[in-house]
N, C-alpha and C positions, 0 to 999 in steps of 0.2 A: 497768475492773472495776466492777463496782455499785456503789454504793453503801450497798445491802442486805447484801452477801458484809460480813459484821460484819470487826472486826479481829481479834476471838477467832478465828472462826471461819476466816477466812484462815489464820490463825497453825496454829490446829490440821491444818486441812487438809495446809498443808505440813510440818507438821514430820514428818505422816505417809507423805507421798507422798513425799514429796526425802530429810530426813533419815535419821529411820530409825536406822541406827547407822552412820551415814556419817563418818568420819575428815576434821575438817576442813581441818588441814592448817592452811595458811600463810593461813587464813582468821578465824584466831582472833579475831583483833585488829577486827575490821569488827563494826558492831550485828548485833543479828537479823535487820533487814530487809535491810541490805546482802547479809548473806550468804546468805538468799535469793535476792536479785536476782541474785547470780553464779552460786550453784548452779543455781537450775531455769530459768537464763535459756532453755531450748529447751525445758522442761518445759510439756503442755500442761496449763491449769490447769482439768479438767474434774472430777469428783466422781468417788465408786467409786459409782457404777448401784447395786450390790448392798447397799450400805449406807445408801441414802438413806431416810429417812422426815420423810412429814409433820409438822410441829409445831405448823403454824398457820395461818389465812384471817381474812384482814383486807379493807377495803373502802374506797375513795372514790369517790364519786358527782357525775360532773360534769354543768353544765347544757346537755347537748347531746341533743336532741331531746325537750326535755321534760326526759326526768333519764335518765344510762345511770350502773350501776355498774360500775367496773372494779375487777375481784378480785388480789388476793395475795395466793400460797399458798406456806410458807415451809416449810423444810426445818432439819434437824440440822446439813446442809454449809453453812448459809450462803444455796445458790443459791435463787433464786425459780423461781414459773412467774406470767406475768399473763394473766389471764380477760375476759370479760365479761358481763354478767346482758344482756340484750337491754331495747334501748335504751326509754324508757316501762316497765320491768318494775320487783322490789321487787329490792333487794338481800338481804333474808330468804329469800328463794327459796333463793339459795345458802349462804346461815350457818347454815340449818337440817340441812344440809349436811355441817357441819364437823365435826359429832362421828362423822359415819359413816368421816371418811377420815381421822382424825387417826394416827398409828402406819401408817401403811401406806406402802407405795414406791411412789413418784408415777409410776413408769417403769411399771407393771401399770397401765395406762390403760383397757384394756377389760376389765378385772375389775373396777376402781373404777368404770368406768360402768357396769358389770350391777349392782354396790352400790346405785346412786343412781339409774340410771334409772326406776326407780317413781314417783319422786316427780316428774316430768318431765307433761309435759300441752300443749293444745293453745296457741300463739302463745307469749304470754310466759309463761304458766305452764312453761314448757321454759327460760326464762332461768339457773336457776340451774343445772340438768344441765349445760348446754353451756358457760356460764360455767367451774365449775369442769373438765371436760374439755380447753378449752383451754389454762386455766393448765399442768392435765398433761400434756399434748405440750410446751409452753417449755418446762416444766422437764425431762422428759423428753430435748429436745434440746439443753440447753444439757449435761444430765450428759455425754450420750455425744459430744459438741460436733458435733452435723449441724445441719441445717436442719429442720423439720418434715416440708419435703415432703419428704426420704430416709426419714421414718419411715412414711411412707404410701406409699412404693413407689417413687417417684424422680418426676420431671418430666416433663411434655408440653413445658414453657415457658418462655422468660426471663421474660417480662412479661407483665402480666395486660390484656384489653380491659377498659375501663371505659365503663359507659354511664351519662350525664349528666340524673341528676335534675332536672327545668325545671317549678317549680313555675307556677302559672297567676300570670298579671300584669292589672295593671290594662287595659292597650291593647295594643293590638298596636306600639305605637311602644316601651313596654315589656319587650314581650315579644322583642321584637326587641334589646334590650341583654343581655338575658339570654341571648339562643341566641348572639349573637355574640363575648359574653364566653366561651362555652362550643366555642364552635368554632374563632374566633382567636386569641382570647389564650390558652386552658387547650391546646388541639390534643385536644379530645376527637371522638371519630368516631361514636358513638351517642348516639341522644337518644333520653328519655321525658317522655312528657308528660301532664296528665291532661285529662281531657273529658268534662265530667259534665253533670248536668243542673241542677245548682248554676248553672253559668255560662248555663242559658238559662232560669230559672226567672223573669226578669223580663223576658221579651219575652211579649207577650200572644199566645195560641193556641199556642204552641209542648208544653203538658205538659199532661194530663188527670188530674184528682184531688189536683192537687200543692200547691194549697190550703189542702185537710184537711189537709194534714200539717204543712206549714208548716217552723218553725226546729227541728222536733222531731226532725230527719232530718241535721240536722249532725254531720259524721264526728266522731266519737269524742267526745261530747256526751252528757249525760242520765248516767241512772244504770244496772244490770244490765242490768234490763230493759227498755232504751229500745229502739225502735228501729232508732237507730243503732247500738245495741249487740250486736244480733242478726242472724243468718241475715237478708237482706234481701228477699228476691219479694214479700214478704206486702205493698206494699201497694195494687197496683191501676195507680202511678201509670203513663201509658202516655204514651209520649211523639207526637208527630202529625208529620204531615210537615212542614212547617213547622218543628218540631223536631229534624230531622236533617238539614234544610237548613240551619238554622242551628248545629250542631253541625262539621256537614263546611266548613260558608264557616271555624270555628275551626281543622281540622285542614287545609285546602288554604292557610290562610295563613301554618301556619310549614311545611308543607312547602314551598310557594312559597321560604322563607327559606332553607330548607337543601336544596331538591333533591333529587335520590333516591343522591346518594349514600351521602347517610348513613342508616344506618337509623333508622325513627322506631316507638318503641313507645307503647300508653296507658294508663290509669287510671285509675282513683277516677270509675266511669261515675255510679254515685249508686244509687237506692233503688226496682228494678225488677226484673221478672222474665226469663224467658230466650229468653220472644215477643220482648220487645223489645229485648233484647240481642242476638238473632237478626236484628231489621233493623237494629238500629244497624251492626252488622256489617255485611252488607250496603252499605251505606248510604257505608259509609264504605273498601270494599274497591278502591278503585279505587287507595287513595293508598298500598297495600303497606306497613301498617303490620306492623313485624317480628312483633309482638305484640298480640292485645288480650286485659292481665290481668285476675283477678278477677271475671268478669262476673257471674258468682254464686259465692257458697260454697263452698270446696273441698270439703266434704263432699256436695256433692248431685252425685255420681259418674254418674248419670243422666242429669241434665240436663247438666253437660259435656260428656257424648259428644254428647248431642242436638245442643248448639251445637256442636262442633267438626264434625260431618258435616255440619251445613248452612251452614259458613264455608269459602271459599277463604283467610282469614287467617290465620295461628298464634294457636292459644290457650295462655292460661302462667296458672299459678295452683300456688303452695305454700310462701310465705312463712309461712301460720300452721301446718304439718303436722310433728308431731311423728314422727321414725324412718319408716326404710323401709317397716314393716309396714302405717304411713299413705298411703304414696305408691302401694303396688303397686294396689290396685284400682283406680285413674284409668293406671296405667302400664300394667296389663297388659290392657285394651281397649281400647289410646291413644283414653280421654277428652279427652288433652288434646295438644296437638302442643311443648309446651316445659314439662320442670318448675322451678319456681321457689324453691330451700329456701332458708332463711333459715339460716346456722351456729349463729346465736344461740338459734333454736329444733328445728332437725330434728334436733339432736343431738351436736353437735360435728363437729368436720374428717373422722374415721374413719366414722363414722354418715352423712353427707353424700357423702362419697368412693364407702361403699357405695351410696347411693342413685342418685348421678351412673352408675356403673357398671351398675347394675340396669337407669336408664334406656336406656342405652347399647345395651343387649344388645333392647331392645324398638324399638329406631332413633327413640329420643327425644333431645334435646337441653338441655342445662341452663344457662340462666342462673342468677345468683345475685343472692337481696335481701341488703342490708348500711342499716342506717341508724344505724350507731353512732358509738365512737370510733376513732381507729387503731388499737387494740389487735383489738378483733373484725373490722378491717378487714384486719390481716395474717393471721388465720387463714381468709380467705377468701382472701386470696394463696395460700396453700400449699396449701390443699384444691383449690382451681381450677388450680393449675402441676399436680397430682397425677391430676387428670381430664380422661380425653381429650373427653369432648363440651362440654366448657366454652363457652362462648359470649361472656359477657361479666359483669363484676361490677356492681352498682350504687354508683354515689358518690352518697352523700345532702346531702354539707354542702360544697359545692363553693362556697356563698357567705357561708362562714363562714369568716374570715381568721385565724382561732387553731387551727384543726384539726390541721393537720400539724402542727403548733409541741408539740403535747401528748405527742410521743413524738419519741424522735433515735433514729434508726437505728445498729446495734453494728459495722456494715462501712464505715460512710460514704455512703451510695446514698441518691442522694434519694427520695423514698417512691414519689413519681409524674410521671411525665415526660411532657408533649403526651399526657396523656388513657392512659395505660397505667401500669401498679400495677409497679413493679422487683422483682421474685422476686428474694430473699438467695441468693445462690448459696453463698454461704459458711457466713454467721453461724450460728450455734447457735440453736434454738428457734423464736419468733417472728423472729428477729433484729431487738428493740426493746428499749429500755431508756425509762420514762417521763422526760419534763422536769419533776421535780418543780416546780419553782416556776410551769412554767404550768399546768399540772396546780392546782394551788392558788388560784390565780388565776379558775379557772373551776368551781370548786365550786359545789353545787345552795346554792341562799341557807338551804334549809331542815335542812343536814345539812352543815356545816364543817369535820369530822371527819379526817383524810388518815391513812388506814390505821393507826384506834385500835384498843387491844386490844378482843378480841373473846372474853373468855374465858365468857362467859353462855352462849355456843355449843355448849362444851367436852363436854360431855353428853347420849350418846345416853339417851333416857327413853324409847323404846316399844318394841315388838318388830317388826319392819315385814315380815314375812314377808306375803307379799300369797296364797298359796296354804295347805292343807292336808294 
Protein backbone atom coordinates (compact mmCIF):
# COMPACT_ATOMS: atom_id res chain seq x y z
CA UNK A 1 0.00 0.00 0.00
CA UNK A 2 1.47 3.70 -0.55
CA UNK A 3 2.97 5.27 1.12
CA UNK A 4 0.78 8.32 0.76
CA UNK A 5 -2.57 6.16 2.08
CA UNK A 6 -1.48 8.16 5.66
CA UNK A 7 -1.93 5.99 8.80
CA UNK A 8 -4.83 8.18 10.01
CA UNK A 9 -6.34 7.73 7.00
CA UNK A 10 -5.84 4.00 6.70
CA UNK A 11 -7.07 3.65 10.22
CA UNK A 12 -10.20 5.75 9.41
CA UNK A 13 -10.96 4.17 6.25
CA UNK A 14 -11.09 0.78 7.99
CA UNK A 15 -12.64 1.26 10.87
CA UNK A 16 -15.45 2.34 8.46
CA UNK A 17 -15.57 -0.31 6.04
CA UNK A 18 -14.69 -3.45 8.37
CA UNK A 19 -15.70 -2.45 11.76
CA UNK A 20 -18.63 -0.57 11.88
CA UNK A 21 -20.25 -2.14 14.99
CA UNK A 22 -18.76 -5.35 14.46
CA UNK A 23 -18.62 -7.63 17.74
CA UNK A 24 -15.09 -8.58 18.06
CA UNK A 25 -15.07 -11.44 19.82
CA UNK A 26 -11.96 -13.52 20.92
CA UNK A 27 -10.12 -10.66 19.11
CA UNK A 28 -9.98 -8.37 22.00
CA UNK A 29 -6.77 -8.89 23.20
CA UNK A 30 -4.70 -8.29 19.62
CA UNK A 31 -3.55 -4.33 18.77
CA UNK A 32 -5.53 -2.40 16.30
CA UNK A 33 -3.54 -3.24 13.42
CA UNK A 34 -3.59 -6.95 14.26
CA UNK A 35 -7.14 -7.03 14.35
CA UNK A 36 -7.39 -5.42 11.17
CA UNK A 37 -5.25 -7.66 9.54
CA UNK A 38 -7.61 -10.64 10.62
CA UNK A 39 -10.67 -9.01 10.19
CA UNK A 40 -10.57 -7.55 6.36
CA UNK A 41 -7.80 -10.02 5.52
CA UNK A 42 -10.18 -10.71 2.21
CA UNK A 43 -11.54 -7.13 2.53
CA UNK A 44 -10.75 -5.24 -0.72
CA UNK A 45 -8.99 -2.09 0.42
CA UNK A 46 -10.52 0.30 -2.29
CA UNK A 47 -12.43 3.81 -1.16
CA UNK A 48 -16.29 4.57 -1.21
CA UNK A 49 -16.24 6.36 -5.08
CA UNK A 50 -19.09 8.31 -3.50
CA UNK A 51 -17.42 9.81 -0.83
CA UNK A 52 -14.24 10.83 -2.21
CA UNK A 53 -12.99 14.44 -2.53
CA UNK A 54 -10.16 16.37 -3.64
CA UNK A 55 -8.03 17.99 -0.87
CA UNK A 56 -4.93 18.72 -2.53
CA UNK A 57 -2.17 18.94 -5.85
CA UNK A 58 1.17 19.02 -5.24
CA UNK A 59 4.31 18.68 -7.57
CA UNK A 60 7.94 17.40 -8.44
CA UNK A 61 9.70 18.13 -11.45
CA UNK A 62 12.25 15.83 -12.74
CA UNK A 63 15.13 16.46 -15.12
CA UNK A 64 13.93 14.51 -17.89
CA UNK A 65 13.62 16.12 -21.22
CA UNK A 66 14.54 19.38 -20.20
CA UNK A 67 12.15 19.41 -17.09
CA UNK A 68 8.56 17.23 -16.88
CA UNK A 69 6.48 17.87 -13.88
CA UNK A 70 4.72 14.88 -12.33
CA UNK A 71 1.45 15.93 -10.35
CA UNK A 72 -0.15 14.53 -6.99
CA UNK A 73 -3.57 14.82 -6.46
CA UNK A 74 -4.70 13.79 -2.90
CA UNK A 75 -7.90 12.97 -1.49
CA UNK A 76 -9.95 12.81 2.12
CA UNK A 77 -9.44 8.60 1.75
CA UNK A 78 -5.81 8.81 1.78
CA UNK A 79 -5.62 7.31 -2.06
CA UNK A 80 -3.78 9.52 -4.65
CA UNK A 81 -4.13 9.89 -8.41
CA UNK A 82 -0.31 10.80 -10.42
CA UNK A 83 -0.45 13.19 -13.46
CA UNK A 84 1.91 14.69 -15.79
CA UNK A 85 2.29 18.47 -17.07
CA UNK A 86 4.02 17.63 -20.64
CA UNK A 87 7.39 17.23 -20.64
CA UNK A 88 9.46 20.98 -21.33
CA UNK A 89 5.87 22.55 -19.96
CA UNK A 90 5.50 24.83 -16.42
CA UNK A 91 4.23 22.94 -13.63
CA UNK A 92 1.87 26.25 -12.97
CA UNK A 93 -0.10 25.16 -15.87
CA UNK A 94 -1.70 22.80 -13.56
CA UNK A 95 -1.62 24.53 -9.90
CA UNK A 96 -3.46 27.19 -11.39
CA UNK A 97 -5.66 24.49 -11.60
CA UNK A 98 -6.04 23.43 -8.12
CA UNK A 99 -8.51 25.80 -6.80
CA UNK A 100 -10.91 24.83 -9.62
CA UNK A 101 -11.02 21.10 -8.40
CA UNK A 102 -10.41 21.15 -4.79
CA UNK A 103 -13.99 19.75 -3.01
CA UNK A 104 -14.95 17.88 -5.95
CA UNK A 105 -15.01 13.83 -6.57
CA UNK A 106 -12.06 12.91 -8.64
CA UNK A 107 -14.25 9.97 -10.12
CA UNK A 108 -16.53 12.95 -12.20
CA UNK A 109 -13.46 13.05 -14.52
CA UNK A 110 -15.19 14.48 -17.53
CA UNK A 111 -17.12 17.11 -15.65
CA UNK A 112 -13.82 18.25 -13.95
CA UNK A 113 -12.42 18.44 -17.44
CA UNK A 114 -15.23 20.53 -18.91
CA UNK A 115 -14.22 22.71 -15.53
CA UNK A 116 -10.65 23.08 -16.63
CA UNK A 117 -10.45 22.58 -20.24
CA UNK A 118 -10.60 26.36 -21.09
CA UNK A 119 -7.65 26.81 -19.77
CA UNK A 120 -6.00 24.11 -21.93
CA UNK A 121 -4.23 25.51 -25.38
CA UNK A 122 -2.15 24.41 -28.20
CA UNK A 123 1.42 21.94 -27.27
CA UNK A 124 2.18 22.41 -23.87
CA UNK A 125 -0.05 25.02 -23.00
CA UNK A 126 -2.56 21.83 -22.76
CA UNK A 127 0.25 20.31 -20.13
CA UNK A 128 -1.61 21.09 -17.13
CA UNK A 129 -5.38 19.90 -18.43
CA UNK A 130 -4.12 16.64 -19.18
CA UNK A 131 -1.69 16.40 -16.36
CA UNK A 132 -4.37 16.89 -13.89
CA UNK A 133 -6.99 14.50 -16.02
CA UNK A 134 -4.63 11.74 -15.72
CA UNK A 135 -4.03 11.97 -12.10
CA UNK A 136 -8.20 11.41 -12.24
CA UNK A 137 -8.53 8.26 -14.04
CA UNK A 138 -5.40 6.69 -11.10
CA UNK A 139 -7.41 7.80 -8.83
CA UNK A 140 -10.54 7.17 -10.18
CA UNK A 141 -9.25 3.53 -10.80
CA UNK A 142 -7.47 2.86 -7.85
CA UNK A 143 -11.24 3.82 -5.75
CA UNK A 144 -13.18 1.37 -7.94
CA UNK A 145 -9.73 -1.01 -8.06
CA UNK A 146 -9.82 -1.49 -12.24
CA UNK A 147 -7.21 -0.68 -14.35
CA UNK A 148 -7.72 2.66 -16.41
CA UNK A 149 -8.28 0.95 -19.45
CA UNK A 150 -11.79 -0.74 -18.01
CA UNK A 151 -12.68 2.74 -17.44
CA UNK A 152 -12.45 3.74 -20.98
CA UNK A 153 -14.12 0.72 -22.32
CA UNK A 154 -12.01 -2.29 -21.85
CA UNK A 155 -8.91 -3.46 -24.14
CA UNK A 156 -7.79 -4.24 -27.68
CA UNK A 157 -4.45 -5.47 -26.07
CA UNK A 158 -1.97 -6.97 -23.62
CA UNK A 159 1.00 -5.01 -24.80
CA UNK A 160 1.63 -1.92 -26.32
CA UNK A 161 4.09 -1.64 -29.73
CA UNK A 162 6.74 0.79 -29.13
CA UNK A 163 8.64 2.70 -31.63
CA UNK A 164 12.18 3.59 -30.78
CA UNK A 165 13.25 7.19 -30.71
CA UNK A 166 17.15 7.27 -32.64
CA UNK A 167 18.32 10.53 -32.17
CA UNK A 168 20.88 11.64 -35.14
CA UNK A 169 24.63 10.47 -34.32
CA UNK A 170 27.88 11.65 -35.02
CA UNK A 171 28.70 8.72 -37.89
CA UNK A 172 27.26 6.25 -39.25
CA UNK A 173 29.65 3.88 -37.19
CA UNK A 174 27.56 5.76 -34.42
CA UNK A 175 24.68 5.63 -35.48
CA UNK A 176 25.01 2.16 -35.96
CA UNK A 177 25.42 1.41 -31.90
CA UNK A 178 22.43 3.04 -31.48
CA UNK A 179 20.05 1.19 -33.88
CA UNK A 180 21.57 -2.04 -32.66
CA UNK A 181 21.29 -1.29 -29.14
CA UNK A 182 17.69 -0.61 -30.02
CA UNK A 183 16.99 -3.74 -32.11
CA UNK A 184 19.27 -6.45 -30.11
CA UNK A 185 19.61 -5.75 -26.98
CA UNK A 186 16.18 -3.57 -26.19
CA UNK A 187 14.03 -6.19 -29.00
CA UNK A 188 12.28 -3.08 -30.24
CA UNK A 189 10.68 -3.61 -33.88
CA UNK A 190 10.03 0.26 -35.10
CA UNK A 191 12.41 2.85 -35.45
CA UNK A 192 12.21 6.82 -36.03
CA UNK A 193 14.64 8.83 -37.00
CA UNK A 194 15.09 12.45 -37.95
CA UNK A 195 16.51 13.89 -41.35
CA UNK A 196 16.71 17.42 -41.56
CA UNK A 197 18.57 19.72 -43.30
CA UNK A 198 20.68 20.57 -40.05
CA UNK A 199 22.60 17.40 -40.93
CA UNK A 200 23.30 18.70 -44.75
CA UNK A 201 23.73 22.24 -44.02
CA UNK A 202 27.59 21.96 -44.29
CA UNK A 203 28.01 20.13 -47.35
CA UNK A 204 28.43 22.92 -50.09
CA UNK A 205 25.50 23.13 -52.83
CA UNK A 206 23.32 20.99 -51.10
CA UNK A 207 20.62 24.18 -49.42
CA UNK A 208 19.65 27.62 -51.18
CA UNK A 209 19.30 30.65 -48.71
CA UNK A 210 20.25 28.70 -45.78
CA UNK A 211 22.95 31.22 -44.97
CA UNK A 212 20.76 34.07 -44.33
CA UNK A 213 19.48 32.19 -41.78
CA UNK A 214 22.15 30.74 -40.21
CA UNK A 215 22.13 29.31 -36.25
CA UNK A 216 18.87 31.48 -35.99
CA UNK A 217 16.82 28.30 -37.06
CA UNK A 218 17.89 25.87 -34.30
CA UNK A 219 15.00 23.82 -32.90
CA UNK A 220 13.64 25.19 -29.95
CA UNK A 221 16.28 28.14 -29.73
CA UNK A 222 15.67 32.04 -29.70
CA UNK A 223 12.88 33.66 -28.15
CA UNK A 224 8.57 33.96 -28.98
CA UNK A 225 9.19 35.12 -31.84
CA UNK A 226 12.22 33.45 -33.33
CA UNK A 227 11.92 31.65 -36.09
CA UNK A 228 12.33 28.48 -34.66
CA UNK A 229 9.62 29.38 -32.62
CA UNK A 230 7.15 29.68 -35.21
CA UNK A 231 4.92 28.15 -38.04
CA UNK A 232 8.15 27.34 -40.39
CA UNK A 233 7.65 27.98 -44.64
CA UNK A 234 8.40 31.41 -44.33
CA UNK A 235 11.86 31.24 -45.11
CA UNK A 236 12.64 30.45 -48.80
CA UNK A 237 15.34 27.99 -47.81
CA UNK A 238 15.09 25.37 -50.71
CA UNK A 239 16.81 22.49 -50.67
CA UNK A 240 18.73 21.27 -54.40
CA UNK A 241 19.26 17.92 -55.63
CA UNK A 242 22.43 17.53 -54.42
CA UNK A 243 20.40 17.84 -51.32
CA UNK A 244 18.26 15.11 -51.32
CA UNK A 245 20.84 12.92 -52.57
CA UNK A 246 22.45 13.56 -49.78
CA UNK A 247 19.66 13.46 -47.43
CA UNK A 248 18.40 9.79 -49.02
CA UNK A 249 22.62 8.33 -48.95
CA UNK A 250 21.32 9.34 -44.63
CA UNK A 251 18.17 7.50 -44.81
CA UNK A 252 19.25 4.18 -47.30
CA UNK A 253 22.13 3.81 -44.67
CA UNK A 254 20.22 2.90 -41.69
CA UNK A 255 17.84 1.28 -43.68
CA UNK A 256 20.55 -0.73 -45.08
CA UNK A 257 21.02 -1.44 -41.09
CA UNK A 258 17.70 -2.43 -40.35
CA UNK A 259 16.16 -3.82 -43.62
CA UNK A 260 12.65 -3.48 -44.36
CA UNK A 261 11.47 -5.32 -41.79
CA UNK A 262 11.12 -3.05 -39.46
CA UNK A 263 9.33 -0.05 -39.95
CA UNK A 264 11.35 3.26 -40.25
CA UNK A 265 9.66 6.56 -39.57
CA UNK A 266 11.10 10.50 -39.83
CA UNK A 267 11.48 13.89 -38.40
CA UNK A 268 12.58 17.14 -37.48
CA UNK A 269 12.97 17.91 -41.59
CA UNK A 270 14.07 21.53 -40.61
CA UNK A 271 12.83 25.20 -41.76
CA UNK A 272 11.04 24.86 -45.44
CA UNK A 273 8.13 24.92 -47.21
CA UNK A 274 5.75 22.22 -48.63
CA UNK A 275 7.40 22.54 -52.40
CA UNK A 276 9.98 21.13 -50.81
CA UNK A 277 8.71 18.78 -48.43
CA UNK A 278 6.80 17.54 -51.53
CA UNK A 279 10.14 16.49 -53.14
CA UNK A 280 11.88 15.56 -50.21
CA UNK A 281 8.99 13.04 -50.16
CA UNK A 282 9.48 12.00 -53.22
CA UNK A 283 12.89 11.85 -53.12
CA UNK A 284 12.95 9.69 -50.39
CA UNK A 285 9.79 7.22 -51.30
CA UNK A 286 11.47 4.39 -52.41
CA UNK A 287 12.78 3.45 -48.78
CA UNK A 288 8.73 3.00 -47.33
CA UNK A 289 9.11 5.07 -44.68
CA UNK A 290 6.07 4.24 -42.40
CA UNK A 291 5.92 8.01 -41.75
CA UNK A 292 6.97 11.26 -42.76
CA UNK A 293 6.02 13.73 -39.46
CA UNK A 294 5.66 17.23 -39.27
CA UNK A 295 6.48 18.58 -42.54
CA UNK A 296 4.68 21.73 -41.95
CA UNK A 297 2.48 22.92 -39.08
CA UNK A 298 -0.43 21.22 -38.06
CA UNK A 299 -2.40 23.99 -38.49
CA UNK A 300 -1.96 24.74 -42.22
CA UNK A 301 -4.80 21.90 -42.95
CA UNK A 302 -4.43 22.91 -46.62
CA UNK A 303 -1.21 22.35 -47.41
CA UNK A 304 -1.31 18.84 -45.52
CA UNK A 305 -3.75 17.47 -47.82
CA UNK A 306 -1.66 19.13 -50.75
CA UNK A 307 1.22 17.14 -49.45
CA UNK A 308 -0.47 14.10 -48.59
CA UNK A 309 -2.22 13.69 -52.35
CA UNK A 310 1.09 14.17 -53.83
CA UNK A 311 2.86 11.44 -51.53
CA UNK A 312 2.81 7.68 -51.83
CA UNK A 313 4.28 7.88 -48.12
CA UNK A 314 1.99 8.18 -44.85
CA UNK A 315 1.91 11.60 -43.46
CA UNK A 316 1.41 11.95 -39.35
CA UNK A 317 1.33 15.12 -37.67
CA UNK A 318 -0.56 16.08 -33.97
CA UNK A 319 1.67 16.00 -31.28
CA UNK A 320 0.94 19.74 -30.64
CA UNK A 321 -3.11 19.60 -31.26
CA UNK A 322 -5.18 20.31 -28.36
CA UNK A 323 -9.07 18.07 -28.28
CA UNK A 324 -10.70 16.47 -31.06
CA UNK A 325 -12.39 19.59 -32.17
CA UNK A 326 -8.44 20.29 -33.43
CA UNK A 327 -8.09 17.13 -35.14
CA UNK A 328 -11.42 16.89 -37.11
CA UNK A 329 -10.58 19.26 -39.93
CA UNK A 330 -7.13 17.47 -41.03
CA UNK A 331 -9.48 14.04 -40.16
CA UNK A 332 -12.37 14.73 -41.88
CA UNK A 333 -10.68 15.46 -45.57
CA UNK A 334 -7.87 12.95 -44.64
CA UNK A 335 -5.17 15.75 -44.89
CA UNK A 336 -3.22 13.49 -43.39
CA UNK A 337 -2.88 9.48 -43.66
CA UNK A 338 -1.87 8.83 -39.45
CA UNK A 339 -2.76 11.02 -36.50
CA UNK A 340 -0.26 11.70 -33.93
CA UNK A 341 -1.77 13.08 -30.37
CA UNK A 342 0.41 13.61 -27.59
CA UNK A 343 -1.74 12.54 -24.10
CA UNK A 344 0.15 15.16 -22.55
CA UNK A 345 -1.42 17.70 -24.62
CA UNK A 346 -4.73 16.58 -26.71
CA UNK A 347 -6.24 16.16 -23.55
CA UNK A 348 -5.96 13.37 -21.55
CA UNK A 349 -6.62 9.27 -22.17
CA UNK A 350 -10.73 9.87 -22.55
CA UNK A 351 -10.26 13.11 -24.86
CA UNK A 352 -7.49 10.98 -26.86
CA UNK A 353 -9.44 7.61 -26.92
CA UNK A 354 -12.21 9.96 -28.57
CA UNK A 355 -9.94 11.20 -31.05
CA UNK A 356 -8.30 7.74 -31.85
CA UNK A 357 -12.09 6.62 -32.37
CA UNK A 358 -13.09 9.69 -34.48
CA UNK A 359 -10.01 8.82 -36.53
CA UNK A 360 -11.06 5.24 -36.86
CA UNK A 361 -14.38 5.82 -38.33
CA UNK A 362 -12.53 8.24 -41.22
CA UNK A 363 -10.10 4.89 -41.76
CA UNK A 364 -7.20 6.78 -40.22
CA UNK A 365 -4.63 5.28 -38.09
CA UNK A 366 -2.98 6.48 -34.69
CA UNK A 367 0.26 6.37 -33.49
CA UNK A 368 1.16 8.11 -30.31
CA UNK A 369 3.86 10.98 -29.17
CA UNK A 370 5.12 10.28 -25.53
CA UNK A 371 8.40 12.17 -24.39
CA UNK A 372 8.02 12.05 -20.71
CA UNK A 373 8.29 10.20 -17.46
CA UNK A 374 6.75 6.80 -16.70
CA UNK A 375 3.90 8.19 -15.31
CA UNK A 376 2.43 9.86 -18.73
CA UNK A 377 4.06 6.95 -20.33
CA UNK A 378 1.36 4.53 -18.58
CA UNK A 379 -1.54 6.60 -19.43
CA UNK A 380 -0.60 6.08 -22.94
CA UNK A 381 -0.52 2.41 -22.16
CA UNK A 382 -4.22 2.37 -21.18
CA UNK A 383 -5.55 4.87 -23.85
CA UNK A 384 -3.57 2.81 -26.70
CA UNK A 385 -4.74 -1.02 -25.03
CA UNK A 386 -8.45 0.99 -25.19
CA UNK A 387 -8.09 2.04 -29.09
CA UNK A 388 -8.43 -0.21 -31.74
CA UNK A 389 -6.42 1.81 -34.57
CA UNK A 390 -3.46 2.03 -32.37
CA UNK A 391 -0.34 1.60 -34.16
CA UNK A 392 2.52 2.08 -32.09
CA UNK A 393 3.58 4.45 -28.86
CA UNK A 394 6.75 6.48 -28.82
CA UNK A 395 9.67 5.71 -26.23
CA UNK A 396 11.80 8.92 -25.87
CA UNK A 397 14.47 8.06 -23.33
CA UNK A 398 15.46 4.57 -24.30
CA UNK A 399 19.11 5.79 -23.41
CA UNK A 400 18.45 7.07 -20.25
CA UNK A 401 19.42 4.21 -17.73
CA UNK A 402 17.34 5.82 -14.63
CA UNK A 403 13.93 5.87 -16.49
CA UNK A 404 12.10 2.96 -15.59
CA UNK A 405 13.79 2.95 -12.24
CA UNK A 406 11.43 6.28 -11.42
CA UNK A 407 8.35 4.28 -10.83
CA UNK A 408 7.68 0.28 -9.62
CA UNK A 409 4.89 -1.18 -10.88
CA UNK A 410 1.63 -2.27 -8.21
CA UNK A 411 1.28 -5.94 -9.87
CA UNK A 412 4.99 -6.83 -10.21
CA UNK A 413 5.27 -6.59 -14.38
CA UNK A 414 8.01 -5.18 -15.77
CA UNK A 415 7.23 -1.91 -17.51
CA UNK A 416 8.57 -3.10 -21.00
CA UNK A 417 9.67 -6.10 -22.45
CA UNK A 418 11.83 -6.73 -26.06
CA UNK A 419 10.39 -3.30 -27.32
CA UNK A 420 6.54 -3.58 -26.04
CA UNK A 421 4.90 -1.57 -23.06
CA UNK A 422 2.90 -4.59 -20.48
CA UNK A 423 -0.73 -3.40 -20.09
CA UNK A 424 -1.72 -4.08 -16.02
CA UNK A 425 -4.27 -6.36 -16.47
CA UNK A 426 -5.06 -6.18 -12.95
CA UNK A 427 -3.59 -3.26 -11.06
CA UNK A 428 -5.82 -0.24 -10.14
CA UNK A 429 -5.47 3.04 -11.88
CA UNK A 430 -2.24 3.73 -13.79
CA UNK A 431 -0.94 0.62 -12.00
CA UNK A 432 2.23 2.63 -10.73
CA UNK A 433 3.45 3.71 -7.56
CA UNK A 434 6.53 6.26 -7.81
CA UNK A 435 10.29 5.18 -6.25
CA UNK A 436 10.47 8.05 -4.29
CA UNK A 437 14.19 8.05 -3.58
CA UNK A 438 14.93 7.85 -7.33
CA UNK A 439 12.50 10.17 -8.14
CA UNK A 440 14.55 12.55 -5.80
CA UNK A 441 17.68 11.85 -7.04
CA UNK A 442 16.68 13.07 -10.44
CA UNK A 443 15.01 16.42 -9.47
CA UNK A 444 15.38 19.59 -11.98
CA UNK A 445 18.62 21.28 -10.12
CA UNK A 446 16.39 24.55 -10.27
CA UNK A 447 13.28 23.27 -8.17
CA UNK A 448 14.23 20.41 -5.25
CA UNK A 449 11.11 20.58 -3.78
CA UNK A 450 9.30 16.73 -3.84
CA UNK A 451 5.72 17.36 -3.50
CA UNK A 452 5.61 20.65 -1.01
CA UNK A 453 2.56 22.19 0.11
CA UNK A 454 1.08 24.11 -2.37
CA UNK A 455 -1.54 26.08 -0.52
CA UNK A 456 -0.97 29.70 -2.57
CA UNK A 457 -2.90 27.61 -5.15
CA UNK A 458 -5.97 27.13 -2.86
CA UNK A 459 -7.99 30.05 -4.18
CA UNK A 460 -10.05 30.53 -7.09
CA UNK A 461 -9.82 34.56 -7.85
CA UNK A 462 -11.62 35.15 -11.12
CA UNK A 463 -14.76 34.19 -12.66
CA UNK A 464 -13.81 32.02 -15.82
CA UNK A 465 -16.97 31.69 -17.59
CA UNK A 466 -15.57 32.04 -21.06
CA UNK A 467 -19.24 32.75 -22.85
CA UNK A 468 -22.35 35.09 -22.10
Amino acid sequence: MSQHFSDKGRRSFLKKTALGSMALGGLFNLSFEDTIAQTTAGVRRTSAPSDLRITDMRYAVVQNVGRTAILRIDTNQGIYGLGEVRDGADERYALMLKSRILGQNPCNVEMIFKIIRQFGGPSRQAGGVCGVEMALWDLCGKAYNIPCWQLLGGRYRDKIRLYADTPEAKSPADQQKLIKFRLEDQGYTWLKMDIGIEEIKDIPGTLVNADFWGPRLAQWEGGYMSYANTEHPFTQIQITDKGFEEMAKIVENVRSMVGYDIPLSTDHYGHFDLNNGIRLGKALEKYRLAWMEDIVSWELTDQWKSITDALDTPTLTGEDIYLLKNFKPLIDIHAIDIIHPDIATSGGLLETKRIGDYAEEHGIAMAMHQAGTPVSFMANVHCAAATQNFLALEHHSIDVPWWESLVKTTDGRALITKGYANVPLSAPGLGIELNDEVVKQHLTAKDKSYFAPTSEWDDVRSHDRIYS
